[in-house]
mmCIF file of the C-alpha atoms, coordinates in Angstrom:
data_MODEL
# 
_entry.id   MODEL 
# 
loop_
_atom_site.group_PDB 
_atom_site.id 
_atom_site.type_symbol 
_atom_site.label_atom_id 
_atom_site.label_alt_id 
_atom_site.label_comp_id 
_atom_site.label_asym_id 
_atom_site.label_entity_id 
_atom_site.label_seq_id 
_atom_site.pdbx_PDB_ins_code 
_atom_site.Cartn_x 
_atom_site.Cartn_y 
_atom_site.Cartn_z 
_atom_site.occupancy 
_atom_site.B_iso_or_equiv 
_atom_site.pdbx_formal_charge 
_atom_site.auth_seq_id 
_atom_site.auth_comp_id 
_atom_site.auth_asym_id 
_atom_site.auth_atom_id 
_atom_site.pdbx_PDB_model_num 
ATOM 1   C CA . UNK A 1 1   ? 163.833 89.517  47.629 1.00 0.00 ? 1   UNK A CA 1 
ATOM 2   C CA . UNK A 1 2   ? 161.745 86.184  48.162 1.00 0.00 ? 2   UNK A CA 1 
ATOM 3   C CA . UNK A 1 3   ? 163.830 85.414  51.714 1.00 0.00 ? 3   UNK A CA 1 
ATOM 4   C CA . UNK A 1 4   ? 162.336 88.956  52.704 1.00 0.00 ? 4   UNK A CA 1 
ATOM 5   C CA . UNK A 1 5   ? 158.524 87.784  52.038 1.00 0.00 ? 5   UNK A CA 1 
ATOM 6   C CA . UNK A 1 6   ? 156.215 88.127  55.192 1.00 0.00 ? 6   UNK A CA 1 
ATOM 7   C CA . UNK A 1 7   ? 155.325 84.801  57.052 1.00 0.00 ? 7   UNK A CA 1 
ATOM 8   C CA . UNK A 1 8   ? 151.373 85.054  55.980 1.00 0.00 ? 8   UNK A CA 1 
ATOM 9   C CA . UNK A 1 9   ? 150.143 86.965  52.755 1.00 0.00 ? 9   UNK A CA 1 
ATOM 10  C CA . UNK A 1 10  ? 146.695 87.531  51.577 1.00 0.00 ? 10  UNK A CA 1 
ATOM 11  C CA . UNK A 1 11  ? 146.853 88.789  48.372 1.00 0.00 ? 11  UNK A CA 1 
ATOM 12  C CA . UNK A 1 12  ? 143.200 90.210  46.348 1.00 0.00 ? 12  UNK A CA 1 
ATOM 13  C CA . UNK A 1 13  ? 142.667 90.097  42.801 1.00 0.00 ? 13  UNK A CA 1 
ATOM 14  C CA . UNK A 1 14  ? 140.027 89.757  40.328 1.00 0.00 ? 14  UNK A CA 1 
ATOM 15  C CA . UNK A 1 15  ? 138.708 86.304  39.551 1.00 0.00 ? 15  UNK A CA 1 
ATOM 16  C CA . UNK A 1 16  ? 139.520 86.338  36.031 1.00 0.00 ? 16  UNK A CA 1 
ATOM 17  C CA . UNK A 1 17  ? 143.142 86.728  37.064 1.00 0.00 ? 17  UNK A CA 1 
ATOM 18  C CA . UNK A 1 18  ? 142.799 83.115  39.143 1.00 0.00 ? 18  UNK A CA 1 
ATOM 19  C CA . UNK A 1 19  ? 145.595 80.935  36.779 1.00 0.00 ? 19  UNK A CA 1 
ATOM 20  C CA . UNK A 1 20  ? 147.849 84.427  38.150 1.00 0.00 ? 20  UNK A CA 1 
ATOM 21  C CA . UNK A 1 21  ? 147.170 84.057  41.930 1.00 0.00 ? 21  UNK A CA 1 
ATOM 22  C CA . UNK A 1 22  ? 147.510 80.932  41.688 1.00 0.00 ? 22  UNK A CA 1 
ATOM 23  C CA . UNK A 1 23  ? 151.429 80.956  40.519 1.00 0.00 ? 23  UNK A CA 1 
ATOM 24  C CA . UNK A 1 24  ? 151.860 83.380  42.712 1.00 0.00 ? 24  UNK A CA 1 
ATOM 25  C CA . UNK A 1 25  ? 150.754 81.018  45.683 1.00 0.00 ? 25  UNK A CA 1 
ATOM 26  C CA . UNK A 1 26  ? 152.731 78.191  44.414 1.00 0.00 ? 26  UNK A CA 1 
ATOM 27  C CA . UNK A 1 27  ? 156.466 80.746  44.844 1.00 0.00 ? 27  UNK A CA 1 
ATOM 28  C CA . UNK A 1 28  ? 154.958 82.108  48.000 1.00 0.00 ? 28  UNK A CA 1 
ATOM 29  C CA . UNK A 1 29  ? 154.224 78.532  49.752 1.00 0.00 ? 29  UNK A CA 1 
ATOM 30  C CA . UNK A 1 30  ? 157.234 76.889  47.653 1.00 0.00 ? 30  UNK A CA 1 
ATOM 31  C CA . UNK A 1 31  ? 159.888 79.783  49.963 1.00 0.00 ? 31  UNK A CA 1 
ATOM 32  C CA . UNK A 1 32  ? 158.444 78.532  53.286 1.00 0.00 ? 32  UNK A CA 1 
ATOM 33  C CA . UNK A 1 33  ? 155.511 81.119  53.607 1.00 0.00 ? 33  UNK A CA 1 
ATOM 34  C CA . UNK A 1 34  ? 151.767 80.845  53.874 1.00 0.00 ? 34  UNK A CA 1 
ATOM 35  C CA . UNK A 1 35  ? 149.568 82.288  51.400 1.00 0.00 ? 35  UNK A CA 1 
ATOM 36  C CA . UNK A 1 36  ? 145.623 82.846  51.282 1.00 0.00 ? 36  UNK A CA 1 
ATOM 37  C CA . UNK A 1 37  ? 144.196 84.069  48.107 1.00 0.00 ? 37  UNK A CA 1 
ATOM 38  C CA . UNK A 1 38  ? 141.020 86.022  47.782 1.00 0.00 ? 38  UNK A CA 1 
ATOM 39  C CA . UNK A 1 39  ? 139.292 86.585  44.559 1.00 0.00 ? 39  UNK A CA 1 
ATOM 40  C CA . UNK A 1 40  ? 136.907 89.726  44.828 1.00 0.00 ? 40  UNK A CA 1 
ATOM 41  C CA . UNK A 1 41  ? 136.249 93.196  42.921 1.00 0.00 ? 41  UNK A CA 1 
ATOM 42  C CA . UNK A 1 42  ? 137.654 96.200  44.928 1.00 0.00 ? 42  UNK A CA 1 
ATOM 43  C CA . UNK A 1 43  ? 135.258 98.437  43.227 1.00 0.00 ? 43  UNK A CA 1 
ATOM 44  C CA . UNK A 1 44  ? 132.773 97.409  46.152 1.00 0.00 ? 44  UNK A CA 1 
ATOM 45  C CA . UNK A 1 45  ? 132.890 99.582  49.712 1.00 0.00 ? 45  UNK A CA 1 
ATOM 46  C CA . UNK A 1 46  ? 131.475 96.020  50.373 1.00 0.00 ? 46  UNK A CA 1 
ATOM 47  C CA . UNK A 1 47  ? 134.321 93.625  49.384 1.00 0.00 ? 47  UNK A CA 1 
ATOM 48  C CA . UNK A 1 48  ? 136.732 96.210  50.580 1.00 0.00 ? 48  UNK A CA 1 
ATOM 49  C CA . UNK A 1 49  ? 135.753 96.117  54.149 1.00 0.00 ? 49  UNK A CA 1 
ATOM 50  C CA . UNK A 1 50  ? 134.735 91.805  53.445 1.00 0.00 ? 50  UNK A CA 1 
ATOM 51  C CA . UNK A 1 51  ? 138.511 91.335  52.215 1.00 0.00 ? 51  UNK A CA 1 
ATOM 52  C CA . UNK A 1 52  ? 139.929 93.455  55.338 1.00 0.00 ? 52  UNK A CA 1 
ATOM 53  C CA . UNK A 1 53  ? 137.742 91.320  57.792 1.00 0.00 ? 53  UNK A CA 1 
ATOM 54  C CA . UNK A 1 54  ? 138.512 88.153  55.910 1.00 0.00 ? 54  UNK A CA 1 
ATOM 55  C CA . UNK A 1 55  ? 142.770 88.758  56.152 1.00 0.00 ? 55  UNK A CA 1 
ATOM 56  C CA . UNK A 1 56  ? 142.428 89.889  59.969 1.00 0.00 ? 56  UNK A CA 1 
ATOM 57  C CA . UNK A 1 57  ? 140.675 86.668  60.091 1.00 0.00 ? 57  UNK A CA 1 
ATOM 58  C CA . UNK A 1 58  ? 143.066 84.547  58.121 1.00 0.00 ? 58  UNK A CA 1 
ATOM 59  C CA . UNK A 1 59  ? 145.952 86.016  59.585 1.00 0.00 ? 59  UNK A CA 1 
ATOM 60  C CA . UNK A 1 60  ? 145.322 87.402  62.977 1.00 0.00 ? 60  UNK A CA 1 
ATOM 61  C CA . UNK A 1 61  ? 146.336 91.000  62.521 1.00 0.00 ? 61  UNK A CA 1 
ATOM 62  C CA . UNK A 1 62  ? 147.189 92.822  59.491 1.00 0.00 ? 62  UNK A CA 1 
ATOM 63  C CA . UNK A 1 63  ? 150.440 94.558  59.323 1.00 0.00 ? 63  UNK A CA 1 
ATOM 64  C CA . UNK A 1 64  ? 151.390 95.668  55.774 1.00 0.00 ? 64  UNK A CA 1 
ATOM 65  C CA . UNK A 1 65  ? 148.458 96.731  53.082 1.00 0.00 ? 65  UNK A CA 1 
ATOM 66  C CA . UNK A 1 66  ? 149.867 97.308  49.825 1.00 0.00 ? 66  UNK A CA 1 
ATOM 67  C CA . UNK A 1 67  ? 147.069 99.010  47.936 1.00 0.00 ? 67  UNK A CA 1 
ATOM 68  C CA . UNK A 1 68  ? 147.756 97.938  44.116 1.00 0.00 ? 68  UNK A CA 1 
ATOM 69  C CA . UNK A 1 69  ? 144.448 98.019  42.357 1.00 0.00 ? 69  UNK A CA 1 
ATOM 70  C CA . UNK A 1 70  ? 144.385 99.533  39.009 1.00 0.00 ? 70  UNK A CA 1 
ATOM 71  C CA . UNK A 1 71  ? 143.047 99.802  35.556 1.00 0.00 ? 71  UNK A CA 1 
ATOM 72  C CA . UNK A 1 72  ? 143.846 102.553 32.997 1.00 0.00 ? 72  UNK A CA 1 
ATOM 73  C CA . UNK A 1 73  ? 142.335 102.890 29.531 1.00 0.00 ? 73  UNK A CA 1 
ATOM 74  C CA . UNK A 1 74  ? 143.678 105.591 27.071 1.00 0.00 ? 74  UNK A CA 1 
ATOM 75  C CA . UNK A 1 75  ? 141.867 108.382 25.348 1.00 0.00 ? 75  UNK A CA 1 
ATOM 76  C CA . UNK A 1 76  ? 143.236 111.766 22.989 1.00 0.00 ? 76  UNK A CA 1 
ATOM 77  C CA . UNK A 1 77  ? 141.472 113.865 24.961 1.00 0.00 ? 77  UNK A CA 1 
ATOM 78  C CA . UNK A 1 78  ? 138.615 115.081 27.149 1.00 0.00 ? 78  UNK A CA 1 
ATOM 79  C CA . UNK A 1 79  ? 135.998 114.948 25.057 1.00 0.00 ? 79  UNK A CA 1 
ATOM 80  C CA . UNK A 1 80  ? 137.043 111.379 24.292 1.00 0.00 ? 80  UNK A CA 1 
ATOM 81  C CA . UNK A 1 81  ? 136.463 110.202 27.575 1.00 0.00 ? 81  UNK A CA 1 
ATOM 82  C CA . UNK A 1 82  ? 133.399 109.667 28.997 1.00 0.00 ? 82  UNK A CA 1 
ATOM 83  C CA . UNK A 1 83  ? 131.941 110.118 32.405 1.00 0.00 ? 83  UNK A CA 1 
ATOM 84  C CA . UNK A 1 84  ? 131.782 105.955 32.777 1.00 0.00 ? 84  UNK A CA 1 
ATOM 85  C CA . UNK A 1 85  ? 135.303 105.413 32.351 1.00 0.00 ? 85  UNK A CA 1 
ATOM 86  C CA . UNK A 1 86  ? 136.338 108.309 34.546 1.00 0.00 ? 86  UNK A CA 1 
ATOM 87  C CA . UNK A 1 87  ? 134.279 106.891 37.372 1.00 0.00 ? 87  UNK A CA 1 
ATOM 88  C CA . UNK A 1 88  ? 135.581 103.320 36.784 1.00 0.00 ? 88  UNK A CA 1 
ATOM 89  C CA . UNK A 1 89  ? 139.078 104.494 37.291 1.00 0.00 ? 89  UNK A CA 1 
ATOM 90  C CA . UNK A 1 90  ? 138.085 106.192 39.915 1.00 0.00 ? 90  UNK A CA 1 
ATOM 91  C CA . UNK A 1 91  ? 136.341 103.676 41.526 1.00 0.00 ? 91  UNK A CA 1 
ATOM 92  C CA . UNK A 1 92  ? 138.841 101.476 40.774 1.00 0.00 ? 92  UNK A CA 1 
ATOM 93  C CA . UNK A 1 93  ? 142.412 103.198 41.414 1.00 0.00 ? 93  UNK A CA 1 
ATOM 94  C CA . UNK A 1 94  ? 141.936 105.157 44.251 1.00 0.00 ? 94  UNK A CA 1 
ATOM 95  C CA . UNK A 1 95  ? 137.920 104.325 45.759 1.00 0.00 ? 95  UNK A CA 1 
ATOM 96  C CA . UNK A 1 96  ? 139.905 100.821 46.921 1.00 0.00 ? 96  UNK A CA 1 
ATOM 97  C CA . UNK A 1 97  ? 142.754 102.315 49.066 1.00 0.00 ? 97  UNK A CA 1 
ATOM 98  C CA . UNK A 1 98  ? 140.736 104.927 50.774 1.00 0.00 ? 98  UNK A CA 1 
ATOM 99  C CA . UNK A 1 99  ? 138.709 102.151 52.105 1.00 0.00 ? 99  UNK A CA 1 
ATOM 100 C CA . UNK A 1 100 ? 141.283 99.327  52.505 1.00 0.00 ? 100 UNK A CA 1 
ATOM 101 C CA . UNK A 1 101 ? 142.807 101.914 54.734 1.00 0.00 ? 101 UNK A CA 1 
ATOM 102 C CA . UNK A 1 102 ? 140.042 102.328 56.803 1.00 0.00 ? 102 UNK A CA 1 
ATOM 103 C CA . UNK A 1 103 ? 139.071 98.995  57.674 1.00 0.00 ? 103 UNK A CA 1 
ATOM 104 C CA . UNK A 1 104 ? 141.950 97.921  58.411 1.00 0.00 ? 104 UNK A CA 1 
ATOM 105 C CA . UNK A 1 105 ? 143.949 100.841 60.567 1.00 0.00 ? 105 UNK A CA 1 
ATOM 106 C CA . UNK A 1 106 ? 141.824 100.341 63.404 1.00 0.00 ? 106 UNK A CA 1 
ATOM 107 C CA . UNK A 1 107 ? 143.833 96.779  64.329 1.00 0.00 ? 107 UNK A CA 1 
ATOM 108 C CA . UNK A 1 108 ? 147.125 98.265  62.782 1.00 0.00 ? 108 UNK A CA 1 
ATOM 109 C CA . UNK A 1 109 ? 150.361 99.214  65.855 1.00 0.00 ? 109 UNK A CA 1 
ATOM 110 C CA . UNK A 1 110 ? 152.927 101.130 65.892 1.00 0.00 ? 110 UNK A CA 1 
ATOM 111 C CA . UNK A 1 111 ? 155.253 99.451  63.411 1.00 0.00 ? 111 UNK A CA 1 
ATOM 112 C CA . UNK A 1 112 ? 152.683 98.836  61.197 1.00 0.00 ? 112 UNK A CA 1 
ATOM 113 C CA . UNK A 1 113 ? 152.910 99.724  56.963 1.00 0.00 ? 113 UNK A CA 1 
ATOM 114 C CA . UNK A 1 114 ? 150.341 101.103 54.384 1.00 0.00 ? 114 UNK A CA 1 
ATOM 115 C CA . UNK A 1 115 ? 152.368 101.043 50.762 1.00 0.00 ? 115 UNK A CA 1 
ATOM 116 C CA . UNK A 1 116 ? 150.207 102.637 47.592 1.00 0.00 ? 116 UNK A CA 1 
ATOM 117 C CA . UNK A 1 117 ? 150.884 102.109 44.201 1.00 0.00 ? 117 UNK A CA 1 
ATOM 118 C CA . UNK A 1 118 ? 150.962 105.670 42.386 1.00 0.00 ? 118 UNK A CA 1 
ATOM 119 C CA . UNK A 1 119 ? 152.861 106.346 39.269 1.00 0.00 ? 119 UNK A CA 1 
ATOM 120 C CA . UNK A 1 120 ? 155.496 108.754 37.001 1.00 0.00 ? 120 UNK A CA 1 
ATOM 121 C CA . UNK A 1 121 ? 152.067 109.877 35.483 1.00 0.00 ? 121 UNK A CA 1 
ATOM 122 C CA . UNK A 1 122 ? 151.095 111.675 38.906 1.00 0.00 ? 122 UNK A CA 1 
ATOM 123 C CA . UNK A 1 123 ? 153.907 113.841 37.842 1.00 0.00 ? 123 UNK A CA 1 
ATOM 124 C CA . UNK A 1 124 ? 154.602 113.861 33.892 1.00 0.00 ? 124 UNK A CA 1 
ATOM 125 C CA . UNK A 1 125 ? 150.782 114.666 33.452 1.00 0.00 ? 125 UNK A CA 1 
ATOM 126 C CA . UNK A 1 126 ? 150.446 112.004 30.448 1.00 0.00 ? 126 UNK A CA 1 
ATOM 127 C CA . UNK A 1 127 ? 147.308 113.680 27.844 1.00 0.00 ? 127 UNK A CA 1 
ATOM 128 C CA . UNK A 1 128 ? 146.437 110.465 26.794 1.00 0.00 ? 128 UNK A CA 1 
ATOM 129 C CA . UNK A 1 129 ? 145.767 109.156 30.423 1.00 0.00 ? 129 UNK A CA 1 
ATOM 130 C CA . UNK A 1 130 ? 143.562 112.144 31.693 1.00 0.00 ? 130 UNK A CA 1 
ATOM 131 C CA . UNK A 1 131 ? 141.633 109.803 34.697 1.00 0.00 ? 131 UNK A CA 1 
ATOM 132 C CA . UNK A 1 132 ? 144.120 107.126 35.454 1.00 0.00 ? 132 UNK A CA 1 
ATOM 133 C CA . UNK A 1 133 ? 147.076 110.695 35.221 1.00 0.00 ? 133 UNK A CA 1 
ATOM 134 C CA . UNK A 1 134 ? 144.188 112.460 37.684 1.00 0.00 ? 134 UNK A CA 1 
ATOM 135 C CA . UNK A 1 135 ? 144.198 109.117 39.914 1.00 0.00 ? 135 UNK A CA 1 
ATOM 136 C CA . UNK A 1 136 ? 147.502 108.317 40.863 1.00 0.00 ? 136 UNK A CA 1 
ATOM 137 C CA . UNK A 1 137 ? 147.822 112.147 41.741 1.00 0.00 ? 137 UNK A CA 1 
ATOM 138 C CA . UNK A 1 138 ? 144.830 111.541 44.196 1.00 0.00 ? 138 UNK A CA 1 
ATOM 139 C CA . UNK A 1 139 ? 147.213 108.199 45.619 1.00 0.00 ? 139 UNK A CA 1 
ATOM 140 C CA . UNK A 1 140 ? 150.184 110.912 46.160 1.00 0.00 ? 140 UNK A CA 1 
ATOM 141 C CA . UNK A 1 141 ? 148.340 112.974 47.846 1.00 0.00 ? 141 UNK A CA 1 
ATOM 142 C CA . UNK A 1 142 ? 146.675 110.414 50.132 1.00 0.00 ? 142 UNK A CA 1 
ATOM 143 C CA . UNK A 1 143 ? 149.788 109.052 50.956 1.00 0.00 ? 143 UNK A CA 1 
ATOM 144 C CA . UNK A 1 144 ? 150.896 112.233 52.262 1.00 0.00 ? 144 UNK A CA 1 
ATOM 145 C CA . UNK A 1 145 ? 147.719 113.084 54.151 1.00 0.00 ? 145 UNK A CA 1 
ATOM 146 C CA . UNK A 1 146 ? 147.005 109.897 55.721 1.00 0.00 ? 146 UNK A CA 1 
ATOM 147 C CA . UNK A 1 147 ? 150.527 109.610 56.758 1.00 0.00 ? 147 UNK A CA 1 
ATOM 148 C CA . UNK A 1 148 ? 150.228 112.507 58.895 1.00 0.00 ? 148 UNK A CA 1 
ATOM 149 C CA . UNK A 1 149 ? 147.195 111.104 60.153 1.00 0.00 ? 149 UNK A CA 1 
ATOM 150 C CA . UNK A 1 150 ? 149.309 108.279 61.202 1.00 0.00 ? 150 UNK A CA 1 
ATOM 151 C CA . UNK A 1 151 ? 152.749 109.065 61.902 1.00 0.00 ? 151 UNK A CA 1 
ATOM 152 C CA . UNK A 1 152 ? 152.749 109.872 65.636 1.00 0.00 ? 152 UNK A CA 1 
ATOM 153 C CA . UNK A 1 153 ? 151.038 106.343 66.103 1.00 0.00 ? 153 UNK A CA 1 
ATOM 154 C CA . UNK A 1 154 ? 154.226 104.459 64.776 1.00 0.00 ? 154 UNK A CA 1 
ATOM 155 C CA . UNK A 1 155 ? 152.181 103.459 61.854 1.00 0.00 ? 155 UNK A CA 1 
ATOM 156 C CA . UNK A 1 156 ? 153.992 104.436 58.143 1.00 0.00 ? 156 UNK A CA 1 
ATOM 157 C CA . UNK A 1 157 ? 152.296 105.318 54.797 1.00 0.00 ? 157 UNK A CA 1 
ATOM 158 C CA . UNK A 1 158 ? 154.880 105.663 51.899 1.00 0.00 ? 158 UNK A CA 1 
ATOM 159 C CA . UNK A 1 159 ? 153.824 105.311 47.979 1.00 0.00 ? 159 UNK A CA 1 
ATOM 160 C CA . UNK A 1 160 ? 155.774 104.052 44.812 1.00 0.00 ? 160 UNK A CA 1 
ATOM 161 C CA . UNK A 1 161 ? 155.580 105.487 41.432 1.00 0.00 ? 161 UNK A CA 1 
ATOM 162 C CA . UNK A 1 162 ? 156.885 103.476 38.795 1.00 0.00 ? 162 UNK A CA 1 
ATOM 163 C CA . UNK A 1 163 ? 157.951 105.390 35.328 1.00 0.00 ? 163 UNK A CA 1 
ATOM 164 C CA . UNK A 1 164 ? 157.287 102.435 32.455 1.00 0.00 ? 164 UNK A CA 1 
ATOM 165 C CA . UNK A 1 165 ? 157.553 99.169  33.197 1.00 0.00 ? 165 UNK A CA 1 
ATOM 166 C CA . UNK A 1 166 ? 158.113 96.039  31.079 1.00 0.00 ? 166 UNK A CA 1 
ATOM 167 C CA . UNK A 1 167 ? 154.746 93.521  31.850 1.00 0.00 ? 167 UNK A CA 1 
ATOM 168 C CA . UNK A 1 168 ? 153.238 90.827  29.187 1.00 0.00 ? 168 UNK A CA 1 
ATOM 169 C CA . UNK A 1 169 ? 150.242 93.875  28.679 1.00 0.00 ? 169 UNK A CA 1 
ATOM 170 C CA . UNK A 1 170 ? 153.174 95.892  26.546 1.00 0.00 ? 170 UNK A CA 1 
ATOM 171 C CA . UNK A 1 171 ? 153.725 93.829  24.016 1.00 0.00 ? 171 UNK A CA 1 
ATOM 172 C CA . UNK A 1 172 ? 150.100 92.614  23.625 1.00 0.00 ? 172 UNK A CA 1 
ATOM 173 C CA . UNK A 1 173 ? 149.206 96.047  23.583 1.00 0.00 ? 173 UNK A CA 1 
ATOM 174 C CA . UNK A 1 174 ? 151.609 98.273  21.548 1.00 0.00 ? 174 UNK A CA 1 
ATOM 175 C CA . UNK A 1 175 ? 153.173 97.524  18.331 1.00 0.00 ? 175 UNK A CA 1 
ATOM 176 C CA . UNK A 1 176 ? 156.946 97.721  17.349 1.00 0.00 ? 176 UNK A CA 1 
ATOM 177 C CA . UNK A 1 177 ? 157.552 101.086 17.515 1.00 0.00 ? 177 UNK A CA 1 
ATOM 178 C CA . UNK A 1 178 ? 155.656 102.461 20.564 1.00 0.00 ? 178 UNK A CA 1 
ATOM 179 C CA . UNK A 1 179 ? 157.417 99.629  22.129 1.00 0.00 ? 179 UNK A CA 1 
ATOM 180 C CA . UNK A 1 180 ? 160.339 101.512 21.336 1.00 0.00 ? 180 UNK A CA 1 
ATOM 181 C CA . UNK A 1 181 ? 159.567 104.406 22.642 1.00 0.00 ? 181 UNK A CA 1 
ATOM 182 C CA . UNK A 1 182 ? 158.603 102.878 26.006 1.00 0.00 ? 182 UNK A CA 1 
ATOM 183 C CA . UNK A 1 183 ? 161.556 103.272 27.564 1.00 0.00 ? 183 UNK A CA 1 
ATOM 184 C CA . UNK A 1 184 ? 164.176 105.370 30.101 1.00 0.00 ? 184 UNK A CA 1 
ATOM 185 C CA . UNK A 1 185 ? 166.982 107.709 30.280 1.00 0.00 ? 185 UNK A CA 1 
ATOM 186 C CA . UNK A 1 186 ? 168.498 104.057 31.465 1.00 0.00 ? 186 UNK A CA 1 
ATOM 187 C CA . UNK A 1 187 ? 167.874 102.903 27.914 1.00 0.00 ? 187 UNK A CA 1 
ATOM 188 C CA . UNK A 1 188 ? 165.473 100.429 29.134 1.00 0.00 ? 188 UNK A CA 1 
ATOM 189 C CA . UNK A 1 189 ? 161.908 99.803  30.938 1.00 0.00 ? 189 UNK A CA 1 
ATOM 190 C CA . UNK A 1 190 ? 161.800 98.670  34.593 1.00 0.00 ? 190 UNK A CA 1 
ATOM 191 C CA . UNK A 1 191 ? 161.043 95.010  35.653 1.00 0.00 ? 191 UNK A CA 1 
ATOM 192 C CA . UNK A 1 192 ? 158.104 93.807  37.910 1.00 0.00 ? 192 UNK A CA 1 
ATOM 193 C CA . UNK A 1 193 ? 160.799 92.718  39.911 1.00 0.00 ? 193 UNK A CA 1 
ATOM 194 C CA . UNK A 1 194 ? 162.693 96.013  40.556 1.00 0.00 ? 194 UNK A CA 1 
ATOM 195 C CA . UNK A 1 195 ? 159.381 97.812  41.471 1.00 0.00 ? 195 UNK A CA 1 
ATOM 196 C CA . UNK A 1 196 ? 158.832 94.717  44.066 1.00 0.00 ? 196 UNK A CA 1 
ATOM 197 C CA . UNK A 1 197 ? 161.529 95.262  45.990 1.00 0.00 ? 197 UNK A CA 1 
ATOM 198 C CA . UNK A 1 198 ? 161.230 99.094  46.617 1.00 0.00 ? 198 UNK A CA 1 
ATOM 199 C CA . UNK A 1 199 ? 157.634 97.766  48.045 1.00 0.00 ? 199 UNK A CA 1 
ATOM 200 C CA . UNK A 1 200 ? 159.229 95.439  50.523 1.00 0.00 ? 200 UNK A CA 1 
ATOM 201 C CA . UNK A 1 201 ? 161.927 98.049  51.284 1.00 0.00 ? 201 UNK A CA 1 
ATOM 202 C CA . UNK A 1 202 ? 159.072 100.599 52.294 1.00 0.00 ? 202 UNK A CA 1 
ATOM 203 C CA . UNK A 1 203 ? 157.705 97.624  54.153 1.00 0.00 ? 203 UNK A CA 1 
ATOM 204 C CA . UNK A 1 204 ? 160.591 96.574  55.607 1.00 0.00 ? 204 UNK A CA 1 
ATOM 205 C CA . UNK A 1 205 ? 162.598 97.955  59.257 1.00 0.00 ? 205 UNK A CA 1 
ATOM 206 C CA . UNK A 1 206 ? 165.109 99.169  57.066 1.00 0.00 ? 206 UNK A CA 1 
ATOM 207 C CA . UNK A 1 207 ? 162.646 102.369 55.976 1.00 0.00 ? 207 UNK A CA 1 
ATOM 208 C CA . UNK A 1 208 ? 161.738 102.800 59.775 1.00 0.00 ? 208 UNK A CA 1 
ATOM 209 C CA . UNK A 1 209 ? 162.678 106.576 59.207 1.00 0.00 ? 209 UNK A CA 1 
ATOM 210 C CA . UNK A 1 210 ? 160.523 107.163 56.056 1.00 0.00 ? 210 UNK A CA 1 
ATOM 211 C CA . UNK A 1 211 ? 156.727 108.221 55.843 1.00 0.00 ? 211 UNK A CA 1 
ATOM 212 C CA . UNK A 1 212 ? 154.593 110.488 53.937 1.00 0.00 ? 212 UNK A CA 1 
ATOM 213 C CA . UNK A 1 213 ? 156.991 109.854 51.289 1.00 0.00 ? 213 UNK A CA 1 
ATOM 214 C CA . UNK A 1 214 ? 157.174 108.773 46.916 1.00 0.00 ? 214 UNK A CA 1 
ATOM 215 C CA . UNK A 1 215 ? 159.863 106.553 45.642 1.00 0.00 ? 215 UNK A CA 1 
ATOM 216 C CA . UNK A 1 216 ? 160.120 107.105 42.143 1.00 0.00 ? 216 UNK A CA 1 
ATOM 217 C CA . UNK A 1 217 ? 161.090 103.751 40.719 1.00 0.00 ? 217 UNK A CA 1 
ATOM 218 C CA . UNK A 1 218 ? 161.325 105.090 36.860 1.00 0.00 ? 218 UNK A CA 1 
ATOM 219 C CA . UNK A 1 219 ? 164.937 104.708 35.402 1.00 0.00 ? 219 UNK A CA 1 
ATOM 220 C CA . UNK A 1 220 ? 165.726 108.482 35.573 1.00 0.00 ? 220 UNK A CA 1 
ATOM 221 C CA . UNK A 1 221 ? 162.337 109.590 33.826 1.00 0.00 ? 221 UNK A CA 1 
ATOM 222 C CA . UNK A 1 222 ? 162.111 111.764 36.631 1.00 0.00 ? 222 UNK A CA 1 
ATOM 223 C CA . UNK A 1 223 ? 164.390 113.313 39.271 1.00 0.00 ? 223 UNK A CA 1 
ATOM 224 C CA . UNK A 1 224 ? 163.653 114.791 42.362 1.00 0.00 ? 224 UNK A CA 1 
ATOM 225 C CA . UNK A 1 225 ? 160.209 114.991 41.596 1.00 0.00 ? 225 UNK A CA 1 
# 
């Protein structure tokens, strides 16, 4: 997958997750490619549309956005979760893409690629994750919309949603036995890495045909869904 990494990339993240960008710099630059990080919180209409001005700058035209912004938080129920969380993950897991989008489409041609980052909970419903569940539903539907929007331009908007996937959070977060149970009908969770390269197939020629469309990147969790 690294031989298929674009010439320039210009990834955003959160400062806090610097030592992170910065390994990620050292594979990008280390297979030939040029990297520019930008630390900045996509919360902000602000640094959503100074990030999109700053990567046209940096790299002359923009012509993949992955939108992969996200923070989820659990709660039982409803009454559990209160209206500052739900507007945080709002804010935070969908707020982002709608305005990535939009700043940068204008400079985007035919051939161009949005990818979005949804999830298996879009679809499984999961109690626990009421806003982040509500979310990634809003990122399906997006997809779909703004790829009509889009399609008879050239330009393609596909989505991923990956079922569980095996990241340090999991075992800093769960103990032994909901570790257990975080698994697939494959017997095991996904890596970072097979999630990865269904993004750079989407952003790739090879997917010239597909738009408007989910690739469900779960281990079997669901089918056809």
């Amino acid at each position: 997958m690294q031989r298929l990494l674009p010439a320039l990339l210009r990834p955003s993240y959160l400062p806090d997750e610097e030592k992170d960008a910065q390994e990620t710099k050292k594979l990008v630059e280390a297979n030939g490619r040029k990297c520019h990080l930008h630390a900045t919180d996509l919360t902000s209409k602000d640094n959503c549309k100074k990030a999109s001005e700053e990567a046209v700058k940096a790299m002359g035209r923009v012509n993949i956005l992955f939108n992969n912004a996200a923070y989820q938080m659990m709660t039982d129920n409803i009454h559990d979760l209160n209206e500052n969380q739900w507007i945080h993950t709002f804010n935070t897991n969908i707020h982002p893409y709608f305005y990535l989008a939009k700043y940068v489409l204008p400079q985007m041609k035919s051939g161009d690629v949005i990818i979005n980052n949804a999830s298996i909970n879009a679809y499984i419903g999961r109690p626990d994750l009421l806003d982040y569940t509500s979310t990634k539903g809003a990122v399906v539907s997006f997809t779909r919309g703004l790829s009509n929007q889009f399609v008879s331009k050239g330009i393609r908007v596909n989505a991923v949603a990956p079922g569980p996937v095996w990241t340090p959070l999991i075992p800093s977060t769960m103990n032994e036995e909901a570790q257990k149970s975080f698994t697939s009908p494959m017997g095991r969770p996904s890596q970072p890495s097979e999630i990865a390269a269904c993004v750079v197939f989407l952003a790739a020629k090879d997917s010239s045909s597909i738009t408007g469309q989910t690739i469900h990147c779960n281990g079997g969790v669901i089918v056809n869904g």
